[in-house]
N, C-alpha and C positions, 0 to 999 in steps of 0.2 A: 241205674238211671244213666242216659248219654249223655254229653253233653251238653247237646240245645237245653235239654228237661234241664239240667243243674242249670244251665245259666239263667235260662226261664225263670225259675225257683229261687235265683239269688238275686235276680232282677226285681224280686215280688215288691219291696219295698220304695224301689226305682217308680215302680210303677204305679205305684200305689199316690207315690209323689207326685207322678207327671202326669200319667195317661187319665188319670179321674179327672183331674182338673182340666187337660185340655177337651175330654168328653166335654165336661160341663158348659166348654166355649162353646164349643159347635153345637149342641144342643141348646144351650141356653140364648144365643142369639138369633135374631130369623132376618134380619139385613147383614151384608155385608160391607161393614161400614170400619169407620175408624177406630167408633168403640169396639168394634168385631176386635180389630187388629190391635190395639192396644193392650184390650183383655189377656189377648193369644200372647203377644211378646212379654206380658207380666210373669207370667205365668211357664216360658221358655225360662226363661231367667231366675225364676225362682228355683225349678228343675235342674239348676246349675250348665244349663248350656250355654249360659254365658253373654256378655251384653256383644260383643261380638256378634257373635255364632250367629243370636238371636235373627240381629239387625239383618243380616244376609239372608239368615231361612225367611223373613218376613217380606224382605223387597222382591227375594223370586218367586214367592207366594204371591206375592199381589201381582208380579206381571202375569204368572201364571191362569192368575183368576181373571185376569184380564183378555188374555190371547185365547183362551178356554167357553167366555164369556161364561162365567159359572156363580149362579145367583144363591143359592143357598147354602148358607156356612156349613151343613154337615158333609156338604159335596169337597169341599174342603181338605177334610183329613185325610183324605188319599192322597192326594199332592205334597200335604205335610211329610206323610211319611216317604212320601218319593224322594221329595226334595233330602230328605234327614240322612238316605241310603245315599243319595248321592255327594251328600259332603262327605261322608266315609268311608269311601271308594276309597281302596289302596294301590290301584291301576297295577299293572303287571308284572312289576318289576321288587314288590316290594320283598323275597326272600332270594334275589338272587345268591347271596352270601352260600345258601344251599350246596347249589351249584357248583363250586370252584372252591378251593384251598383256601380257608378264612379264618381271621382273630377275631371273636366278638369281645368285648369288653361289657358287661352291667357294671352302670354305674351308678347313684342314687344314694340318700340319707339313710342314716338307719333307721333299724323297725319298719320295713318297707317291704320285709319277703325277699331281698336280691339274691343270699343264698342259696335258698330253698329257690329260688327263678333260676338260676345257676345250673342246681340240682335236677329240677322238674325237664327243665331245656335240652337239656343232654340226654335227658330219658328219652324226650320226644324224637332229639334227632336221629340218636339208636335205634330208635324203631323204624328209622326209615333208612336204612342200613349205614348209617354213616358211621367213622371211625372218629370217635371225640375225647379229648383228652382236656379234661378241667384243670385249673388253675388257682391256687388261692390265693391270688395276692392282696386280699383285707386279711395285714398282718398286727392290726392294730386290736383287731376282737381276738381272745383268744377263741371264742367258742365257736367264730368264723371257721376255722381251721379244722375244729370239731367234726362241727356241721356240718361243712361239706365230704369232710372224710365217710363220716356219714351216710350220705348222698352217692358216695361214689359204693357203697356194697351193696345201695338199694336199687342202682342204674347200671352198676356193672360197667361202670367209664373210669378209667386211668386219673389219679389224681397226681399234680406234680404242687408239693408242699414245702416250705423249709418252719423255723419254728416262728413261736411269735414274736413280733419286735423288728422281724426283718424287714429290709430292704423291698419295696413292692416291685421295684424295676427287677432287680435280681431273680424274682419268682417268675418273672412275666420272661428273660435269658433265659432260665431251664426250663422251661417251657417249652419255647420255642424251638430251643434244640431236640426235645423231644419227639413236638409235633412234627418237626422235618425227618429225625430219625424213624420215627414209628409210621409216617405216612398217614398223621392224621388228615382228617377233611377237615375236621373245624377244631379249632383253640378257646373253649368259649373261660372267659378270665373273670373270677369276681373282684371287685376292687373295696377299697373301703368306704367306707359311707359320714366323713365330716365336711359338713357342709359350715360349720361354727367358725372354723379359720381358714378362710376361703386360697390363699395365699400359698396355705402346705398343700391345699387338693390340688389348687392347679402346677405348683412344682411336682409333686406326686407325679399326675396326669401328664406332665412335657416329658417326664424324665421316660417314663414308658410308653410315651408315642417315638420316643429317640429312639429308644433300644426296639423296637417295632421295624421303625423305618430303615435303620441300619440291620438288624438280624433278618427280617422277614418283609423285605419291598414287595415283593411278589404277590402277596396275601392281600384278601379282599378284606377292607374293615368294614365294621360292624362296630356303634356304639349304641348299646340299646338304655335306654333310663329306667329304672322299674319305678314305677306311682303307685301307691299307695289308694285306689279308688273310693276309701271312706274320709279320706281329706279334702274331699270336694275342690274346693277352689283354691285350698293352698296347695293343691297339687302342681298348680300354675305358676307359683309363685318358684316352688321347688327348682320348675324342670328350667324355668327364667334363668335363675341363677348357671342354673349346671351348664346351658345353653352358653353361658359368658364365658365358661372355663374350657369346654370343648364341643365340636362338631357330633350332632347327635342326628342320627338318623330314624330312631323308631325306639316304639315305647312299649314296657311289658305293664302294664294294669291289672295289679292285684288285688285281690278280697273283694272281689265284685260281687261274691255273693253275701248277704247281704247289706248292702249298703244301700243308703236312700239318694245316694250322690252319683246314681252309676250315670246321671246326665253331661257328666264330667268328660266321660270321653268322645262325645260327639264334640264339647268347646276345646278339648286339646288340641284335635286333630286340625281344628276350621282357624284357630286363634294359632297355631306355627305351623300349620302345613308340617307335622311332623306325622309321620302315622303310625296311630296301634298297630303291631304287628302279634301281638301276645295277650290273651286275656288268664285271669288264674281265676279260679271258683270255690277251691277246695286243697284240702292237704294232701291228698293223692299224688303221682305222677303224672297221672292220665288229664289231673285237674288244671295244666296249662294246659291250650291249644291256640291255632292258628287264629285270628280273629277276622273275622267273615261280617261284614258290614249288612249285610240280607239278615244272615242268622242273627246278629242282635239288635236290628230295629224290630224284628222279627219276635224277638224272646220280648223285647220294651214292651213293643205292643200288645202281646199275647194273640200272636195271627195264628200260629200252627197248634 
């Protein structure tokens, strides 16, 4: 099964959520009226895209139906889904890190996959020949250490570890020296995941932007969040906080497959202008990829 298929498949319940019911709109009304649009945004919102998100898909909806001059609600769904591809647009820019000599950091709670996103990530970028060397600086899980050890015999990528208990900034130093000695392209670093005493993540997190900025100025960063895609709307809650403690550029989105909340990542992206750059489906390596805003309003709606 490829990709699109698994996300398709892991979407089943997403869909089941959203897409029956917003049929039911466009079919069940025959003006395009207020009740039209009210029904439509109940029903956005309930699909966890959010009262945000909502508000916006519905006001360019309605100019759209306006400038279109377009009378029947089931003419409708086509714009919806135009308009959905278009708040998810990650415009051109969004893996330059690719490109040039970079640190990415996952940051994020636990029981959220970062890990295995850690692990998955570095397969991917291997596969498109890059030289990657992981990082375990969540020294606070022992089985973190494990796991990505783990990780690195099923990916075939360089692990740089000390034991548990240590210093995160120290782990993120030999790192680094590593990366510049070995001439990796990317540095991607797990970090650990307490979000309970917000105080020690964000000294954690200064203390290894220090040793960053001082060891490696050079280097493109990358702070990627991983969300958890079957915590619906506390996932916003999540990425709120993380957002207070450090500068986040883009979001990995796991266990999409199945969850009934995958409406979530359309309110993420439109509610912080942050964008998915990673969706996860499965426990495979192959089961992160690049996220393509076609291919998943595309898999939502069951078009291909």
């Amino acid at each position: 099964m490829g990709f699109f298929e698994k996300l398709k498949a892991g979407l089943n319940k997403t869909r089941d959520n959203i897409v029956s019911s917003i049929d039911y709109v466009f079919n069940g009304f025959t003006n395009i009226d207020d009740e039209f649009y009210e029904e439509l945004e109940e029903t956005l919102i309930m699909g966890d895209l959010g009262v945000r998100t909502t508000d916006e898909i519905i006001e360019n909806l309605k100019e759209k139906v306006k400038e279109n001059a377009i009378k029947q609600p089931a003419e409708c769904k086509e714009l919806l889904i135009q308009l959905i591809k278009e708040q998810m647009d990650l415009g051109p820019n969004a893996y330059d890190f690719e490109n040039q000599k970079s640190i990415v950091l996952l940051i994020g709670v636990n029981g959220v996959g970062k890990t295995t996103s850690v692990g998955k990530l570095a397969g991917l970028l291997k596969n498109q020949n890059k030289k990657v060397i992981m990082a375990a600086a969540d020294t606070f899980r022992a089985a973190a250490i494990e796991q990505l050890t783990e990780w690195s015999h099923r990916n075939g990528c360089e692990i740089i570890a000390q034991s548990e208990g240590s210093d995160p900034a120290a782990v993120i130093f030999d790192s680094i020296q590593a990366a510049k000695a070995r001439k990796a392209d990317v540095l991607l670093c797990d970090t650990a995941g307490r979000l309970q005493n917000k105080k020690n993540l964000m000294e954690e997190l200064r203390k290894i932007d220090k040793v960053i900025t001082r060891e490696y100025p050079e280097a493109y960063r990358e702070n990627l969040i991983v969300l958890d895609a079957t915590t619906g709307q506390n996932a916003l809650s999540q990425l709120r906080e993380f957002k207070d403690v450090t500068d986040i550029t883009g979001i990995i989105l796991t266990k999409m497959d199945g969850t009934a909340k995958g409406g979530i990542a359309v309110a993420i992206q439109s509610e912080f202008g942050i964008p998915v750059k990673y969706v996860g489906v499965g426990e495979q390596i192959e089961d992160l990829q690049k996220f393509n805003s076609e291919d998943f309003v595309n898999a939502l709606f069951d078009l291909q």
